[in-house]
C-alpha positions as CSV (number, residue, x, y, z in Angstrom):
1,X,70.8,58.9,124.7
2,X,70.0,59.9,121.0
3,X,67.5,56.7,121.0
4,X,65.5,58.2,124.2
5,X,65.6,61.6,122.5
6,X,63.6,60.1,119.2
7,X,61.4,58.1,120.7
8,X,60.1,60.0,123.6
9,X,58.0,62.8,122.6
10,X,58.4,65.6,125.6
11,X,61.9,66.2,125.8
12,X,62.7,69.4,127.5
13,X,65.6,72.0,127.8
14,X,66.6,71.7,131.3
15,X,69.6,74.3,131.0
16,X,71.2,76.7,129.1
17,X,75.2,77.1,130.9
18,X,77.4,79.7,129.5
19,X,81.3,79.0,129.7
20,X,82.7,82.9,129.3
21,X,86.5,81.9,128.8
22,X,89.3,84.1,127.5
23,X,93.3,83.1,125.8
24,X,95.5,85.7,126.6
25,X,97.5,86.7,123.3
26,X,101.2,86.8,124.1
27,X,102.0,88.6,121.4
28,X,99.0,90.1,120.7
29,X,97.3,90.1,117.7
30,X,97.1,93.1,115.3
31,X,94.0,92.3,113.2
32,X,93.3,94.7,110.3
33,X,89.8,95.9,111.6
34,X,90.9,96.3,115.5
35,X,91.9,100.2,116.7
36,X,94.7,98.3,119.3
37,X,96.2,95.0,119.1
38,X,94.3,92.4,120.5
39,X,95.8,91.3,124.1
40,X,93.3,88.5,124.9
41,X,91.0,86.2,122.4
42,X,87.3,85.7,124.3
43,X,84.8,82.8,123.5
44,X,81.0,82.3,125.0
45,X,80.3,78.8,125.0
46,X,76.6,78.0,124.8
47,X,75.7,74.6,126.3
48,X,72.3,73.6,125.8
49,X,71.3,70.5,128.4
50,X,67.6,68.5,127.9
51,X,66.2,65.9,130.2
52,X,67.3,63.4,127.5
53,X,70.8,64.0,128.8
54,X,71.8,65.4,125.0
55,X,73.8,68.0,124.8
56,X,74.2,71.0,122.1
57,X,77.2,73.6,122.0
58,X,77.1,76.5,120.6
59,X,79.4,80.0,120.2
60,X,80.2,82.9,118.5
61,X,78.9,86.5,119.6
62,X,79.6,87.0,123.3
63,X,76.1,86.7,124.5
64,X,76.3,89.3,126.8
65,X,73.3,89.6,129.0
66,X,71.6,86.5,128.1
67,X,70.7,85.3,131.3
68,X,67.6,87.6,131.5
69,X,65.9,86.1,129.0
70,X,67.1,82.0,129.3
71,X,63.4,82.0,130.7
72,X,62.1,82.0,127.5
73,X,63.8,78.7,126.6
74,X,64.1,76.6,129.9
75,X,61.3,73.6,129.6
76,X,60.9,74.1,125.6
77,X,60.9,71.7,123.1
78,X,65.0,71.7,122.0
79,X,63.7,70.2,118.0
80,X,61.2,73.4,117.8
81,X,63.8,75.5,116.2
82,X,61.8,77.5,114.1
83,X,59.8,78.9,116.8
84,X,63.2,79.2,118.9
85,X,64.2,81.4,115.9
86,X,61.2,83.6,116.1
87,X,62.3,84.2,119.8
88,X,65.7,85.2,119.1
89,X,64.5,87.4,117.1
90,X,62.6,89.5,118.9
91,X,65.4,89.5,121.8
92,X,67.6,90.5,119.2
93,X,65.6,93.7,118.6
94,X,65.7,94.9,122.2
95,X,69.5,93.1,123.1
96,X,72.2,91.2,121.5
97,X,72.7,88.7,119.0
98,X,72.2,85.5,120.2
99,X,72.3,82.8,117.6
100,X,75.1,81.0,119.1
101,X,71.9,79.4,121.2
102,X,70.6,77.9,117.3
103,X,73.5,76.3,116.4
104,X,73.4,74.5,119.9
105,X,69.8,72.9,119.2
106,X,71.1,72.6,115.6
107,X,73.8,70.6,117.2
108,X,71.2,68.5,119.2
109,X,69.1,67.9,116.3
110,X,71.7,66.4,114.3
111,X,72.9,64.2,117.5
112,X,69.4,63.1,117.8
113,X,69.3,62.0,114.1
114,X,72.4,60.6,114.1
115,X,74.1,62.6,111.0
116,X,75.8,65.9,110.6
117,X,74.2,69.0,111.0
118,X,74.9,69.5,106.9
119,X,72.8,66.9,106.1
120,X,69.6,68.3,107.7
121,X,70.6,71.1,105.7
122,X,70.9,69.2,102.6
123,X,73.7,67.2,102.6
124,X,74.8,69.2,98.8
125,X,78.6,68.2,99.5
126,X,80.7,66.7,102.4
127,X,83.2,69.9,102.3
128,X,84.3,73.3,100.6
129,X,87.9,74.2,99.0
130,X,89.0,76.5,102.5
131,X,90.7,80.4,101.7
132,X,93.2,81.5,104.1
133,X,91.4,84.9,105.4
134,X,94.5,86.6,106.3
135,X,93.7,89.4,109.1
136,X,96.6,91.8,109.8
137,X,98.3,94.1,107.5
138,X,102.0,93.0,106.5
139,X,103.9,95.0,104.0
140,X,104.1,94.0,100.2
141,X,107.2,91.2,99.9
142,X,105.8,89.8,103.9
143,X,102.2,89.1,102.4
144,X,104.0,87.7,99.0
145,X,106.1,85.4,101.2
146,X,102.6,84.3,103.0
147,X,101.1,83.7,100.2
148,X,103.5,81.2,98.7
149,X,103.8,79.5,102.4
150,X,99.7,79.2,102.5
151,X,100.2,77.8,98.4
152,X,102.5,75.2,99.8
153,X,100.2,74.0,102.9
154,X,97.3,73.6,100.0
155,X,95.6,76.7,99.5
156,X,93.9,77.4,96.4
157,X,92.9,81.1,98.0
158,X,93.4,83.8,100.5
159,X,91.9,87.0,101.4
160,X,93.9,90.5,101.9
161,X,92.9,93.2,104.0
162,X,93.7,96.1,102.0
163,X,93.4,99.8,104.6
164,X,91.8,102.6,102.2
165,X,94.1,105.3,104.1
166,X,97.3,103.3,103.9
167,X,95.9,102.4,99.8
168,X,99.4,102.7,98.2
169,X,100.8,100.3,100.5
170,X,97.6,97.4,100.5
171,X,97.5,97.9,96.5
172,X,101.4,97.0,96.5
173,X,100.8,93.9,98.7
174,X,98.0,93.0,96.2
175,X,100.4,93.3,93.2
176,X,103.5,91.6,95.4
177,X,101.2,88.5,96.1
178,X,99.8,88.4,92.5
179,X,103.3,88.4,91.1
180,X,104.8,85.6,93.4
181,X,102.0,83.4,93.3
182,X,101.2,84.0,89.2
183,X,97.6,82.1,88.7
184,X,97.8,79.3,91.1
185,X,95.8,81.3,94.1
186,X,93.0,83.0,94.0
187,X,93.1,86.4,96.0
188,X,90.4,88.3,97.1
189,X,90.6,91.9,99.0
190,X,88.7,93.1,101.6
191,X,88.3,96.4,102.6
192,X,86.9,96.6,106.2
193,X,84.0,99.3,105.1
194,X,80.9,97.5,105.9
195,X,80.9,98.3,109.9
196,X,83.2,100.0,112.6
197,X,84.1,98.3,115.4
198,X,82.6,100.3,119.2
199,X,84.0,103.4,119.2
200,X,85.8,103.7,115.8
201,X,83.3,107.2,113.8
202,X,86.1,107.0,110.8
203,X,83.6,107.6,107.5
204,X,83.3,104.7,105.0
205,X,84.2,105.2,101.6
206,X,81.9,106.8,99.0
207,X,80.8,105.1,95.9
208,X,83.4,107.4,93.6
209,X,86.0,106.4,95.7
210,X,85.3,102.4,96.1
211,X,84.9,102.4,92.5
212,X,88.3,103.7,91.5
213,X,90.3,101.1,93.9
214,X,88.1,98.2,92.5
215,X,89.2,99.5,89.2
216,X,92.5,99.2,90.0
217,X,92.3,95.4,91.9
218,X,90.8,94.2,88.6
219,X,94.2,94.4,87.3
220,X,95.6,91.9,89.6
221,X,92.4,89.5,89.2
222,X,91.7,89.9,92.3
223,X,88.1,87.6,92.7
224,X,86.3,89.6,94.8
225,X,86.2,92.8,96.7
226,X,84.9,92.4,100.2
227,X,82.8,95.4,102.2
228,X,83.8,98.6,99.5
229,X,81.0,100.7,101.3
230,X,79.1,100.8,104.1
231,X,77.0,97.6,105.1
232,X,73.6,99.7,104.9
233,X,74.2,101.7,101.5
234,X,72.1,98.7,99.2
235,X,71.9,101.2,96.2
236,X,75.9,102.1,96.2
237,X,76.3,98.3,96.4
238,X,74.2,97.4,93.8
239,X,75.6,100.4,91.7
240,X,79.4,99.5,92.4
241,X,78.1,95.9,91.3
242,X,76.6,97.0,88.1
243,X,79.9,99.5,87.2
244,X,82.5,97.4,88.1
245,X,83.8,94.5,85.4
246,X,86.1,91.9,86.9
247,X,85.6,92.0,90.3
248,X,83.1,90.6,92.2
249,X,81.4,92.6,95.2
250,X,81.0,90.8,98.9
251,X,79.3,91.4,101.7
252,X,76.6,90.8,104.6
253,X,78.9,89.8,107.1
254,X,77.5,91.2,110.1
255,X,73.7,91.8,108.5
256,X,71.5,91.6,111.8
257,X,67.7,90.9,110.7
258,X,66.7,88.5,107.7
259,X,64.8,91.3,106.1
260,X,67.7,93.5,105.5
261,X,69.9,89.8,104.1
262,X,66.5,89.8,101.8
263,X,66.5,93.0,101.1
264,X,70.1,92.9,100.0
265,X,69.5,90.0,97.4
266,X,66.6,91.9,96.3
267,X,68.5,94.8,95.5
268,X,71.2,92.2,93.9
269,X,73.7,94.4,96.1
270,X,76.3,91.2,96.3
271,X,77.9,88.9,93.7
272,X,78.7,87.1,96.8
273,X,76.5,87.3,100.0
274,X,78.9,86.0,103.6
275,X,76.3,86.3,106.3
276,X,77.9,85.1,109.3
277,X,74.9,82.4,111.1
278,X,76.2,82.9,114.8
279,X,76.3,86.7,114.4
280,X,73.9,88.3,111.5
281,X,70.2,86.3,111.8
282,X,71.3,82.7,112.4
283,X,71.5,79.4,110.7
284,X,68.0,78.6,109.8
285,X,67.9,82.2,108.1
286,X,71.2,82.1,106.5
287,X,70.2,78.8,104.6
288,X,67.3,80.9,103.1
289,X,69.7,83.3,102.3
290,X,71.7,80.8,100.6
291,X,69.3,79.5,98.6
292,X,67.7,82.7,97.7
293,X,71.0,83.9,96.4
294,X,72.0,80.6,94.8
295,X,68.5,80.7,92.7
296,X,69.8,83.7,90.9
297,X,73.4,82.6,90.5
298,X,74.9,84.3,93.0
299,X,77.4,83.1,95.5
300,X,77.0,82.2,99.3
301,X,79.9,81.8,101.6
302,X,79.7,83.0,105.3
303,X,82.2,85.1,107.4
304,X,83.4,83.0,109.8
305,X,85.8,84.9,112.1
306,X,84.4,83.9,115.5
307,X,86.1,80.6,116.8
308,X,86.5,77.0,115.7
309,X,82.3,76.0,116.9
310,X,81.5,79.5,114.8
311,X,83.4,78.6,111.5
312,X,82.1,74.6,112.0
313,X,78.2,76.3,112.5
314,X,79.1,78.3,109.1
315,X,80.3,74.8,107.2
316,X,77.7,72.9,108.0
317,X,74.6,75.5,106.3
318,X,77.2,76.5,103.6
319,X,78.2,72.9,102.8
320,X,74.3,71.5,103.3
321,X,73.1,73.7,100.7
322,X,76.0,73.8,98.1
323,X,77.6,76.6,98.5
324,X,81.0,78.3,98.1
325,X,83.3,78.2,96.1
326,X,85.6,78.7,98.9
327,X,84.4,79.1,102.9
328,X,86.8,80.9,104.9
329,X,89.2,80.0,107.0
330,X,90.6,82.6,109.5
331,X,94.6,81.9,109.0
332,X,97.3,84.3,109.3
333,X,100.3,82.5,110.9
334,X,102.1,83.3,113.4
335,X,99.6,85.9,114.8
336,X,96.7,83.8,114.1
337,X,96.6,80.1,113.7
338,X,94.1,77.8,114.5
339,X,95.5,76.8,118.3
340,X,94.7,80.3,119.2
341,X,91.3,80.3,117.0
342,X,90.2,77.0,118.7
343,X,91.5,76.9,122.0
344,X,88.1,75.7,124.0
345,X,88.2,72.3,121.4
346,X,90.0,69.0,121.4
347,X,91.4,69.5,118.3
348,X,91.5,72.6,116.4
349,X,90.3,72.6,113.0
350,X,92.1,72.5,109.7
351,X,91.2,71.5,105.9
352,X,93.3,68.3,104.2
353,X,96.3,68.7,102.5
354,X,94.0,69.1,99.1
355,X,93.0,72.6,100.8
356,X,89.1,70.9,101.5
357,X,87.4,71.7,104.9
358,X,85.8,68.8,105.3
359,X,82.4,68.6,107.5
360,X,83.0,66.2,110.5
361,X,81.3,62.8,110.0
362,X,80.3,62.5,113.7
363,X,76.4,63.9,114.0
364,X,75.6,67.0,114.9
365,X,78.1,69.8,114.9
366,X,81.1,67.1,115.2
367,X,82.8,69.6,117.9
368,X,84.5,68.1,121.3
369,X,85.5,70.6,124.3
370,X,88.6,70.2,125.7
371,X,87.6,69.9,129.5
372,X,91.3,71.2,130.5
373,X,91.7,74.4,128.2
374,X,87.7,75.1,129.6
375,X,88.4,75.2,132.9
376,X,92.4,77.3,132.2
377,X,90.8,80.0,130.9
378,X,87.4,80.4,132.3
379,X,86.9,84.4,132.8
């Protein structure tokens, strides 16, 4: 199949399928940034078919309302990314964010050339030191106790979510971790400012106030704090940056056009810049990101809390083009383990026992479906 794809010239997208499938939670899930626990897990799968009978797979946002604009795809050229990535964008200005559809071509083209998606992004390294991104809030000696199980599976890092109105208690699991753990993990906190999930109005801090609890992190050295103000405030950022000695400042999760990711290295507002490529401006645009921000010493490693073909599409750019030092690696066991992550694949993914993700060997993406779990929990 991959042969026929190189050699023949017109190859066409035939069909674009969208698998809407959702994991009931049982017990739910009380992530850090969610208003309720979560009750169910949902996962688009994008399928991209071409006459050549090569397939790309794609997920992350939910791609809600898509089908009005598949038009614009059906009967393209799958390998004319770029372009497909001017068309996204404009879609993405009147609808929703639908880069889940990139990393399925990106997924062709590396089928097609036979190697991993990484290498057509670079190839810099075969795979990044992983951090456990813990994502629910557990009191002081629970997170310690965490933190020495996630030491003993091989992490070198994790992340804590740290609540600005519950600080007293998030500063204490901070300090509980640090003590237990001493200066084999890194730790890094993240403070859920950036954005609000639909519905939630609460105010993000202010720059007086993100200040003083960055001050106070730095005594734990903590590596870096994640989201301390709103996404769109570039000048507290890059103030809060400037002020602050210690700890480094995150963000650009959930950044939705590649002028604002620009603007945001422009205005050096990060240490370390984590746009996510299947929900904030894609792959193609996040490895310009990366190397933009890598060019002025500057760190570059994605969010990736989508799903196990989300966190995979994040590897392969952050991994192509060198960057890290850690990529993330949603973990918080027993609420949130990679069988519940990964329930649409074959076999859920997990770094080595040395704490590396490694990028898959197999070209492409390196993802396989589980047909069964596909068809259990179709919506």
């Amino acid at each position: 199949m991959a042969g026929r794809l190189r050699d023949t010239p017109d190859v066409r997208i035939t069909g674009i399928r969208l698998d809407r499938l959702v994991l009931p939670l049982d017990p739910p899930f009380a992530a850090a940034w969610d208003p309720i626990p979560r009750g169910s897990f949902g996962a688009t799968i994008v399928r991209v078919e071409t006459d050549a009978g090569v397939v790309g797979v794609g997920s992350g946002d939910t791609m809600d309302g898509f089908e009005a604009f598949e038009h614009l795809f059906i009967g393209t050229d799958p390998a004319a990314i770029a372009h497909h990535v001017r068309v996204l964008e404009t879609i993405d200005f009147h609808a929703g964010r639908y880069w889940p559809l990139e990393a399925a071509l990106w997924d062709i083209a590396g089928q097609v050339a036979g190697v991993p998606v990484a290498t057509l992004f670079g190839g810099a390294t075969t795979g990044i030191p992983a951090y456990a991104s813990c994502g629910s809030h557990l009191s002081p000696a629970a997170r310690a106790e965490s933190a020495l199980h996630l030491r003993d599976e091989g992490f070198a890092a994790l992340k804590i979510r740290v609540d600005p109105r519950r600080l007293e208690e998030g500063l204490a699991s901070v300090a509980a971790t640090r003590h237990a753990v001493g200066d084999s993990m890194a730790i890094m906190v993240d403070l859920n400012q950036g954005w609000r999930m639909a519905g939630d109005t609460t105010p993000s801090l202010d720059p007086v106030a993100a200040r003083e609890i960055a001050l106070q992190l730095a005594e734990y050295d903590v590596l870096w704090l994640e989201e301390p103000l709103a996404g769109t405030d570039l000048t507290g950022l890059a103030a809060l940056r400037a002020s602050t000695t210690g700890v480094r400042i995150a963000g650009g999760e959930m950044t939705r056009t590649f002028a604002e990711l620009v603007a945001a290295v422009e205005a050096d507002a990060f240490d370390v810049h984590q746009p996510d490529v299947v929900l904030a401006a894609g792959m193609l645009h996040g490895r310009a990101i990366a190397e933009l921000a890598l060019a002025r010493n500057r760190w570059y490693t994605p969010h990736t809390w989508t799903n196990g073909i989300g966190l995979l599409a994040n590897l392969h750019v952050a991994a192509g083009v060198g960057g890290g030092p850690f990529i993330e690696f949603p973990y918080d066991p027993p609420g949130w383990t990679p069988e519940r992550r990964d329930f649409m694949l074959a076999e859920p993914l997990r770094p080595g026992r040395d704490g590396i993700l490694r990028v898959p060997a197999t070209p492409g993406l390196g993802l396989v479906l589980d047909a069964s779990a596909m068809k259990r929990y179709a919506a």
